[in-house]
N, C-alpha and C positions, 0 to 999 in steps of 0.2 A: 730421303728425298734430297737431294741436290741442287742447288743454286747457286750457280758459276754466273761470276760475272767477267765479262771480256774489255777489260779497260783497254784501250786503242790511241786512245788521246789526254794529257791531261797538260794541266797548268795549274802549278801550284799557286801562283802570285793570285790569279782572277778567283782562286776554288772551285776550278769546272771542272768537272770531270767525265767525259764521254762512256754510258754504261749501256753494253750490247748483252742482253740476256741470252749464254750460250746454250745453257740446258739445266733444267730441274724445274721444283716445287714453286709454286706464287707462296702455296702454304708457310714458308719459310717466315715470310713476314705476318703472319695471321695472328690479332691480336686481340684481347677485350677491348681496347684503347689505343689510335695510332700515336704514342708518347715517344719512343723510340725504336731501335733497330726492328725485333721484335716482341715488343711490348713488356720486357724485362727493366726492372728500376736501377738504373746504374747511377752509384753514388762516385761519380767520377774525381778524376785525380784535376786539380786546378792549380797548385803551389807549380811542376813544372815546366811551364810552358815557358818561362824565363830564363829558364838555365839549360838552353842548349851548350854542347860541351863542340869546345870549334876542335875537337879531338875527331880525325881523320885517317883514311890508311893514307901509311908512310912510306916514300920508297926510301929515306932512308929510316934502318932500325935503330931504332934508340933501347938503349940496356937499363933504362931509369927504373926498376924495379925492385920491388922489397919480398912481399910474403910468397913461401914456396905452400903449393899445398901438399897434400903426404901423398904418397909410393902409388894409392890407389884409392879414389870416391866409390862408395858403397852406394845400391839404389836405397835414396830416403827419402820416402815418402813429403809432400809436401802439405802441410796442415797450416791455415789460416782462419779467423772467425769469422762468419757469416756476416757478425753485425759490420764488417768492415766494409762486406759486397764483393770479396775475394775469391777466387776459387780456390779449388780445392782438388789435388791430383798428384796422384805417384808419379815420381820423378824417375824416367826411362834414360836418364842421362851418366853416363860413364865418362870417365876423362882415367887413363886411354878409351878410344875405343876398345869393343871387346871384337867384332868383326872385322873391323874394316882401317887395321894400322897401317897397312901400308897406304891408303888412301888420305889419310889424313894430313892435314897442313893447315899452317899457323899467318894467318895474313897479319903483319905487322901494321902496327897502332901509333900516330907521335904518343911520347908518352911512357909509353915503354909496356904498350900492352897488347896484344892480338887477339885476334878473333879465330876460334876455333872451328874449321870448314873440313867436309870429305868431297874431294877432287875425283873424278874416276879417269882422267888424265893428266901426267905431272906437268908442274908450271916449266913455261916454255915450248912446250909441244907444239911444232906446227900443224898439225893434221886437225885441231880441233875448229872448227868452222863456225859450229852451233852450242852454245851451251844454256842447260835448263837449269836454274835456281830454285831448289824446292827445298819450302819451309815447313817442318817440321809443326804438329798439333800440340796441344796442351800437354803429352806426355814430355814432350823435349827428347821422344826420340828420332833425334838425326839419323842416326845409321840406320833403322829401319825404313822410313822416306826415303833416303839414299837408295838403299839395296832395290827397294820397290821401282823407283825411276828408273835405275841403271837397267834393271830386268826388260821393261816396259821397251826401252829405246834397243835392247839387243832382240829383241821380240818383232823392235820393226825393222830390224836392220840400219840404223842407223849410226849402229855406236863407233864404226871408223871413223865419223867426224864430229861424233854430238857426245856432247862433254855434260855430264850431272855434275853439278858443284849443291849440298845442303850444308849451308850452316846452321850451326848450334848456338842457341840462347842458353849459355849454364846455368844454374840456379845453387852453385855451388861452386865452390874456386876450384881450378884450375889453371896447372901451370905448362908454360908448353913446351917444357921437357917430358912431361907425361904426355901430353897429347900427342906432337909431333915427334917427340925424341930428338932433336934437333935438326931437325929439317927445316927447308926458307932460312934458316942461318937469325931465327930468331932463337933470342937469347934464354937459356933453360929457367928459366926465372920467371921471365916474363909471363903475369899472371891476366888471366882473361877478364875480362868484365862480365858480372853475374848481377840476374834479377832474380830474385825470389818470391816477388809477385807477378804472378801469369799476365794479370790486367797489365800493370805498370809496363811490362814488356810488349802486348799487345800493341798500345794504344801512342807507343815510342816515347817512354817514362825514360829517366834517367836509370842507371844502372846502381846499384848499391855503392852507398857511400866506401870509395877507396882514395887513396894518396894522388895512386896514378892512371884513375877514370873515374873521380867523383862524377856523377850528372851526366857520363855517355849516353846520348839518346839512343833505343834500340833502332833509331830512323837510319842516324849516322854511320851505324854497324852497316845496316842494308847497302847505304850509298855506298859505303868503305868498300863493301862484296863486289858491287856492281864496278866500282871502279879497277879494282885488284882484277878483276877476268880480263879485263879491255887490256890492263900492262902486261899482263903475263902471257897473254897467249895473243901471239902478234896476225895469225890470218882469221880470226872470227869475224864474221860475217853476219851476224844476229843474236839475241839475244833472247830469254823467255824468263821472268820471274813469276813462281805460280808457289802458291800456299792453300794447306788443306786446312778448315776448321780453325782453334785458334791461329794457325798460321795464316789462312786465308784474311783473318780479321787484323791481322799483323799489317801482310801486306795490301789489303785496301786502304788503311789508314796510311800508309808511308806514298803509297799512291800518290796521294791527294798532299799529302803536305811534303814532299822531297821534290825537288826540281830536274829527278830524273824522271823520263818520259815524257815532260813536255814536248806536247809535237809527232809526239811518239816514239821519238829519237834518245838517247840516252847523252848525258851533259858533260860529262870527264874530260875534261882537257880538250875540249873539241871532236873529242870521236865520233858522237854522231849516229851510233848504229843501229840499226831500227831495234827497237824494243818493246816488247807485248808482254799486257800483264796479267793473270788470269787466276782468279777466284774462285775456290772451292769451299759447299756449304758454308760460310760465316753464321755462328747462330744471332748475328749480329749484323748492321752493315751501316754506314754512316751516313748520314743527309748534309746536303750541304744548304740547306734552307732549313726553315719554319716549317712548310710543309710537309706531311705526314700522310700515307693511304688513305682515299676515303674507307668508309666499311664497305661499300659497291667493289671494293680492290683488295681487299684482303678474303678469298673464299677460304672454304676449309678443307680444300681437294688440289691435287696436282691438276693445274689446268694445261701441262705440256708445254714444251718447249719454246713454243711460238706466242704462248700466251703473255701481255701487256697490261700495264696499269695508266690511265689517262685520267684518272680523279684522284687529286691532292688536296688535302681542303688542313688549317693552321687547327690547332685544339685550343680551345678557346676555355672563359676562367670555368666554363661547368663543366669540365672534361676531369679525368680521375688521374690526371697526369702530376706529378709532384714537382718542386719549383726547378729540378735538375735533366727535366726531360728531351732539354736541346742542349746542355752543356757538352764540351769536345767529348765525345766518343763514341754516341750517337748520333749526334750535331756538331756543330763549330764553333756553337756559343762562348763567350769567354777568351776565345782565342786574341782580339784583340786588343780585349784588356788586358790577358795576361802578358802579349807581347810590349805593349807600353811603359812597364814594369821596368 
C-alpha cells in the first residue's frame, strides 16, 4: 500500500508545509497510539541540529583532500544494534558503479569533497528541459532507482528532454576517481561524504566524522543536487524531486527544513523554477504540530485515494507515548532548542 504525498508548497522558516494526498493506504499511518509517524518509538538524533555544515556545491573545485578509498567497495552488508533504534540493511552501494559508468558524475563540494550522482544526460546539454531527482530506499541502491526512472520516462517518450539525475548516500568511502574516473574535472582524490547510519542520513544528520565534511548535512547534499542541475544544464524548465521509502522519508524531511520550494519555486541564485516534490510510501512521515490522528482517522483498510483525515486530537499524559514521541523526526520538537545552541 502506498502513500505518496504531493508537497506543492512549503516554507521552511513558518514549517508549513502544503500536503495533497496523491494515492495510496490511510493504513500507512494506523497505529495502537497516535505518538508518531506510524506508531514506531523513534529514539531520535538531538546533538545535530547545531552543526550544520555551511559546506555547499562549489562552482569552483577545490583539491583539499586526503584519504583515497581502494580500487573497488565490496557489497557489506550493514549491521547496527537495535537498542540504538537503527536499522539495519545490506548495502546495494558500489563505488564505481557496476551498470551505469558512464552515467556517472561527481558534483563538486567547497571543501574538496563531491557528491556522487547518475545523470542520464551529460552536463551541459541543452536539450534537457525536465529533470527528475530520485532518491534511492534504504538499500543505497542508486543505480537501480536510476535504471528504473530512466526506463519509466523512455516508456513515455519523454527522454529527448527529461533528464533522471539519482544521487547516492554512500555509507562507505568513496573517491571520485572510482566513481567518475575523472569526469567534472573533480580531483581523483576527492572523497565523498558517507553515513553509515540510515536514520542519521534520513532525517539530514551530519555525515561521518571526516577532515573535509565533518557535520555535512544529508539536507545540504539535496540543496547542493538541486542547485548543480539549475548550473549545469542551462534551458531546463522544471524540476521534480521524488524518493521511494527510506528515500521518500529523506526527502519529506528536507522538504520542510531546506529553503528550496518555498513558493514552490526552487531558491539558487534566483532561478526560480517551479519545483514539485513527491513522496513515496514513507513508513514514516513528520508532523509539524502536537497534533496526532484521532483513532476515527487511522482505519485498518485502504480507504482509497480520495480518502481524508479531519480529526487531530494532542496525546495526553495517559497516552503510551514515551517522552520522545514529537521530537524532530516525527515531530519538530527540539528544533528550536537545538538551533539556539
Amino acid at each position: 500500500r502506498d502513500l505518496s504525498l504531493h508537497i506543492a508548497t512549503m516554507r521552511s522558516n513558518a514549517m508549513l508545509v502544503c500536503l495533497l494526498i496523491a494515492a495510496g493506504a490511510a493504513s500507512a499511518l494506523a497505529a495502537e497510539a497516535p505518538c508518531v509517524g506510524h506508531g514506531l518509538d523513534h529514539a531520535l538524533l538531538q546533538s545535530w541540529h547545531s552543526q550544520a555544515s555551511s559546506a555547499r556545491y562549489s562552482d569552483e573545485i577545490s583539491s583539499d583532500s586526503s584519504d583515497q578509498d581502494g580500487a573497488f567497495v565490496s557489497n557489506v552488508g550493514m549491521s547496527v544494534s537495535e537498542q540504538q533504534n537503527t536499522l539495519t540493511y545490506d548495502s546495494l552501494f558500489w563505488c564505481p558503479p557496476l551498470w551505469h559508468q558512464s552515467s556517472a558524475h561527481s558534483i563538486p563540494l567547497s571543501g574538496g569533497s563531491f557528491i556522487p550522482v547518475l545523470a542520464s544526460f551529460p552536463p551541459g546539454s541543452t536539450a534537457v528541459t525536465s529533470a527528475i531527482v530520485v532518491v534511492h530506499g534504504a538499500s543505497r541502491e542508486g543505480e537501480g532507482y536510476f535504471g528504473g526512472m530512466v526506463d519509466k520516462v523512455r516508456q513515455q517518450k519523454k527522454d529527448q528532454h527529461t533528464m533522471v539525475v539519482a544521487p547516492v548516500a554512500p555509507d562507505k568511502p568513496c573517491s571520485a576517481g572510482n566513481w567518475s574516473r575523472g569526469a567534472d574535472g573533480v580531483p581523483d582524490d576527492a572523497q565523498a561524504p558517507h553515513w553509515t547510519s540510515l536514520r542519521r542520513w534520513m532525517y539530514g544528520g551530519g555525515a561521518d566524522s571526516k577532515e573535509h565534511h565533518a557535520g555535512l548535512s544529508s539536507f545540504d547534499v539535496m540543496d547542493s543536487v538541486v542547485a548543480w542541475i539549475q548550473v549545469k544544464y542551462p534551458n531546463l524548465q522544471r524540476l521534480v524531486v521524488t524518493g521511494h521509502s527510506a528515500g521518500a522519508q529523506h526527502v519529506l524531511r528536507w522538504a520542510v527544513m531546506s529553503p528550496e520550494g518555498a513558493d514552490g519555486v526552487t531558491r539558487y541564485r534566483g532561478h526560480h523554477l517551479p519545483l514539485t516534490i513527491i513522496v513515496s510510501s514513507p513508513s514514516s512521515v513528520i508532523y509539524l504540530s502536537e497534533e496526532r490522528p484521532a483513532s476515527t482517522c487511522r482505519p485498518e483498510e485502504d480507504q482509497g485515494p480520495h480518502w481524508s483525515c479531519s480529526e487531530f486530537s494532542t496525546p495526553g499524559p495517559d497516552s503510551n507515548c514515551d517522552s520522545n514521541w514529537d521530537t524532530y523526526g516525527a515531530g519538530i520538537g527540539g528544533l528550536y532548542e537545538g538551533a539556539s545552541k
